[in-house]
C-alpha positions in Angstrom: -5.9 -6.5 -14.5 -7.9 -4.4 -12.3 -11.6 -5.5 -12.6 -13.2 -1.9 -10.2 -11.9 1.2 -12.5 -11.4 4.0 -9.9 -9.6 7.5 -9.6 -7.3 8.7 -7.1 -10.2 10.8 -5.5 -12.2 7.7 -5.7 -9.3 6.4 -3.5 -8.6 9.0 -1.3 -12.2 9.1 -0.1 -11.6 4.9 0.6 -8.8 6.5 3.0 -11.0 9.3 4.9 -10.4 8.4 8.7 -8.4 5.9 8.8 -4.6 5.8 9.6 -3.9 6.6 6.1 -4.8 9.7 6.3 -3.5 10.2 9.8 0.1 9.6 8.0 -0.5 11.6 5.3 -0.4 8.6 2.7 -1.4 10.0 -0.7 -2.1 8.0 -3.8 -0.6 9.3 -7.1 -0.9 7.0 -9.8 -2.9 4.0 -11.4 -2.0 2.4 -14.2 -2.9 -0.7 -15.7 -1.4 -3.1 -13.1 0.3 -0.8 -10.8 -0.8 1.6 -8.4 1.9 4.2 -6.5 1.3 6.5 -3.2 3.7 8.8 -1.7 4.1 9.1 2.2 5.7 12.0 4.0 8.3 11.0 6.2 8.2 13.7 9.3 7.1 13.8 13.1 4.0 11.5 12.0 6.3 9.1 10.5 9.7 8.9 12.2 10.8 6.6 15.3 12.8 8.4 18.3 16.0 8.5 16.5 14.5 10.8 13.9 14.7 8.5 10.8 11.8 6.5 9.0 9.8 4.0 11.2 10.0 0.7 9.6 5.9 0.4 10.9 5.3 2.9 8.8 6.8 1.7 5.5 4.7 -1.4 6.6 1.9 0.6 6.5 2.3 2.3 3.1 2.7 -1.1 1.9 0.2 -2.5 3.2 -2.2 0.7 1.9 -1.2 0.0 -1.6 -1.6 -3.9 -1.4 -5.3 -3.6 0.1 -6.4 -1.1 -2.2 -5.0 -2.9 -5.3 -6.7 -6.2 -4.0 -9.7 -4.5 -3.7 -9.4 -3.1 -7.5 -9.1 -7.2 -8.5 -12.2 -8.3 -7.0 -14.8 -10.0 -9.3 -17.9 -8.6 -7.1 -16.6 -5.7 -4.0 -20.0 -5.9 -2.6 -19.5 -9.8 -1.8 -16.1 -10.1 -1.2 -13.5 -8.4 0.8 -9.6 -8.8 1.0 -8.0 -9.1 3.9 -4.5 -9.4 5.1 -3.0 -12.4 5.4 0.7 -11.8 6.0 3.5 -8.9 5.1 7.1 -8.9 5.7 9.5 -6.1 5.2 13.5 -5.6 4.5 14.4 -2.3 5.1 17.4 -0.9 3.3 18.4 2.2 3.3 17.2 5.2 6.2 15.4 8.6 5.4 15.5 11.4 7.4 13.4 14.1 5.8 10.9 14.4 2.7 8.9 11.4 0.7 8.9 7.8 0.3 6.9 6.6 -2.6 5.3 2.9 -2.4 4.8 1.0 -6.4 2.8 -2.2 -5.9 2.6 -4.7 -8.9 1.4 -8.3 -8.5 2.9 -11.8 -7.8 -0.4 -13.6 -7.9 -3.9 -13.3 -8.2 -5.7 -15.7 -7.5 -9.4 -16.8 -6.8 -9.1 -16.9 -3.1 -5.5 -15.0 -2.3 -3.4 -12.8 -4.0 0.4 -11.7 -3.7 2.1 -8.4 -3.8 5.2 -6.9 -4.3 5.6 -3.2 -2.6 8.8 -0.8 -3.6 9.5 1.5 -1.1 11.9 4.3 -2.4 12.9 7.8 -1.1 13.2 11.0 -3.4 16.3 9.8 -5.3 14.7 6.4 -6.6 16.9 5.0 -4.0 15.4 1.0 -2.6 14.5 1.8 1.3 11.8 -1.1 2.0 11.0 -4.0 0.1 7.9 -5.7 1.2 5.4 -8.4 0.3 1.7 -8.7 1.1 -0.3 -11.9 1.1 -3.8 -11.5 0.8 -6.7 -13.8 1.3 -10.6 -13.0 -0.5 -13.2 -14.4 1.5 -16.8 -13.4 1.5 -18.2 -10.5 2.6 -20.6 -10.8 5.6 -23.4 -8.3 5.9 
């Protein structure tokens, strides 16, 4: 499914200096249609009452939909994808250790795509379920 073959240092460097990184958001799988990133849920991560911000499963989500978009595209140098819309349920609270974020696809399309984003915490357990809508349009130099 993915048309740009890439490695997980490949995307990590994609992720240098942006807030990615600055939440500690590390990718650690691609397969054939699926890619999965863990996110450490601690000071960087939490809201004031000390549990998982809900912006920041958002964020993971949206991490893993961009970058899988981006491994879809016919020609990366002409095209870019760009978020379109996301919505999140969150289910279940997490104090302390990872989250880990599995995209797989709903659509892809020639001019948007549509993603489905599990968010679960160390026990496999469903904390975020989330859906990314993003449109290709052309790349302007």
């Amino acid at each position: 499914m993915f048309t740009t073959s890439i490695t997980l240092d490949a995307i990590h460097s994609l992720s240098k200096n942006t807030i990615s990184q600055h939440l500690g958001i590390e990718f650690t799988e691609v397969g054939d249609d699926y890619l999965v990133a863990r996110m450490p849920v601690d000071q960087r991560t939490h809201q004031p009452f000390g549990i998982l911000h809900g912006g920041a499963s958002v964020v993971l989500a949206e991490t893993l939909g961009s970058i899988a978009s981006y491994l879809c595209l016919k020609d990366p140098e002409k095209q870019h994808a760009v978020g379109l819309e996301i919505n999140a349920n969150h289910i279940r609270s997490v104090k302390t250790g990872y989250v880990y974020g599995r995209v797989t696809p709903i659509h892809i399309g020639r001019s948007t795509q549509i993603w489905d984003i599990k968010i679960t915490n160390e026990e496999n357990k469903l904390v975020c379920i989330s859906r990314l809508t993003v449109a290709i349009i052309d790349a302007k130099g």
